[in-house]
C-alpha positions as CSV (number, residue, x, y, z in Angstrom):
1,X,0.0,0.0,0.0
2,X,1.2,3.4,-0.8
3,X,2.0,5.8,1.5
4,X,-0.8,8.8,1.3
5,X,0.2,12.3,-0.3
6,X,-0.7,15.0,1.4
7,X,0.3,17.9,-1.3
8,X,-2.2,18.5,-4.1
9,X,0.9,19.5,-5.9
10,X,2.3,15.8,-6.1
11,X,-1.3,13.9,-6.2
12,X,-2.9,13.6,-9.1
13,X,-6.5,13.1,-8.1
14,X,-6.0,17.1,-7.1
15,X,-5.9,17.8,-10.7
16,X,-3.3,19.5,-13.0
17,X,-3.2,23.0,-11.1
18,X,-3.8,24.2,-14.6
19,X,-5.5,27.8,-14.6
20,X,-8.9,27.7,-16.9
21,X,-9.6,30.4,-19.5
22,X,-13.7,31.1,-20.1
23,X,-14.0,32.0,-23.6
24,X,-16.7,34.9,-24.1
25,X,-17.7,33.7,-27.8
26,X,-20.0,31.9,-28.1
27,X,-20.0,28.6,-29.4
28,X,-22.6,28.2,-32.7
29,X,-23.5,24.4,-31.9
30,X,-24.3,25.4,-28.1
31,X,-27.9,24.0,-27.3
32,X,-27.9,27.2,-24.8
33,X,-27.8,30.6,-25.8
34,X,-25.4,32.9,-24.0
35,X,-27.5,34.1,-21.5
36,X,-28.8,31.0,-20.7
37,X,-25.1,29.5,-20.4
38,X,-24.1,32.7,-18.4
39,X,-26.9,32.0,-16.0
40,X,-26.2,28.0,-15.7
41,X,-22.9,28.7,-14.4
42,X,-23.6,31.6,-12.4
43,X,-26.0,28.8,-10.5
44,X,-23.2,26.4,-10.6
45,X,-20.9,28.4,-8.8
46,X,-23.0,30.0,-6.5
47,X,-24.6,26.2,-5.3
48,X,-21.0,24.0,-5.4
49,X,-20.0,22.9,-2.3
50,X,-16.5,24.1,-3.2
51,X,-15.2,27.6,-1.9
52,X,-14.5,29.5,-5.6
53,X,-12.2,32.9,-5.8
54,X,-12.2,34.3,-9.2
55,X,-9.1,36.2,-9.9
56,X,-8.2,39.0,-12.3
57,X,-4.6,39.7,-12.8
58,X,-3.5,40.4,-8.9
59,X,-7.5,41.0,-8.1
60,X,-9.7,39.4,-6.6
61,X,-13.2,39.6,-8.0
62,X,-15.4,37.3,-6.9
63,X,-16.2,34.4,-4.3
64,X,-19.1,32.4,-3.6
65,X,-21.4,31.5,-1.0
66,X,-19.7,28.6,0.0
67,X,-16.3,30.8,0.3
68,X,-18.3,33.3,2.4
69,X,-19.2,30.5,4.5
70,X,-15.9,28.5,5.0
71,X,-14.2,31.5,5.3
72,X,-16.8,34.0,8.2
73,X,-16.9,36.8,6.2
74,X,-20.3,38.5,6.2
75,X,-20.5,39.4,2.4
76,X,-18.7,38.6,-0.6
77,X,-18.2,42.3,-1.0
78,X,-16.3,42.2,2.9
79,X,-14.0,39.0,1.1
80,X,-13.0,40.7,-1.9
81,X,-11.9,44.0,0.4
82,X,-9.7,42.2,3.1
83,X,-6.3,41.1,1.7
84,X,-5.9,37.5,0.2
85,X,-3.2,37.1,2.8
86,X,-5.7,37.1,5.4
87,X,-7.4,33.9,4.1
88,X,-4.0,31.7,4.0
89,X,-2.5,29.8,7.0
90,X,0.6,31.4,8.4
91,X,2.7,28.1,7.4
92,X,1.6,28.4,3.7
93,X,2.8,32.2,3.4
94,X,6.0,31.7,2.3
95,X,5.2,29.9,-0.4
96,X,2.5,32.1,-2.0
C-alpha cells in the first residue's frame, strides 16, 4: 500500500493545477444561448459545495457562497476588500 500524499501538488486526483480560460464567444453548436449559459454557471458556482475565488490579474473579483461561509466573512463584498493574505494559513505564506 502506498503511503498517502498530502500535497495537491504531487497527487494527481488534485488535478493538473492548470488555470482555466472562459472563452466569451459563443460557441454556434451550443444548445444554450449565451444568456442562458451565463446564468447555468452563475447557479453552478454559487450552489457547489466548493469555496471559488475568481481572480483577475493580482485582483480578486469574486467568491461564492460557499467561500463566504468556510471563510466567516459577512458578504462577498467584505472577502473581496480584506487582503488575500488574510485567508492563507501562516505556514503556507512563504510559499505564496
Amino acid at each position: 500500500m502506498s503511503k498517502p500524499v498530502s500535497s495537491p501538488r504531487k497527487n494527481p486526483r488534485w488535478g493538473t493545477g492548470k488555470v482555466l480560460k472562459a472563452s466569451s464567444t459563443p460557441k454556434k453548436n451550443s444548445p444554450l444561448s449565451e444568456a442562458e449559459s451565463i446564468g447555468f454557471y452563475r447557479y453552478l458556482i454559487n450552489n457547489i459545495a466548493d469555496a471559488i475565488v475568481i481572480n483577475a490579474g493580482a485582483n480578486r473579483v469574486f467568491v461564492n457562497d460557499a467561500y463566504i461561509k468556510l471563510y466567516g466573512v459577512s458578504s462577498a463584498k467584505a472577502a473581496l476588500e480584506r487582503a488575500p493574505r488574510e485567508f492563507v494559513i501562516p505556514e503556507d505564506l512563504p510559499i505564496i
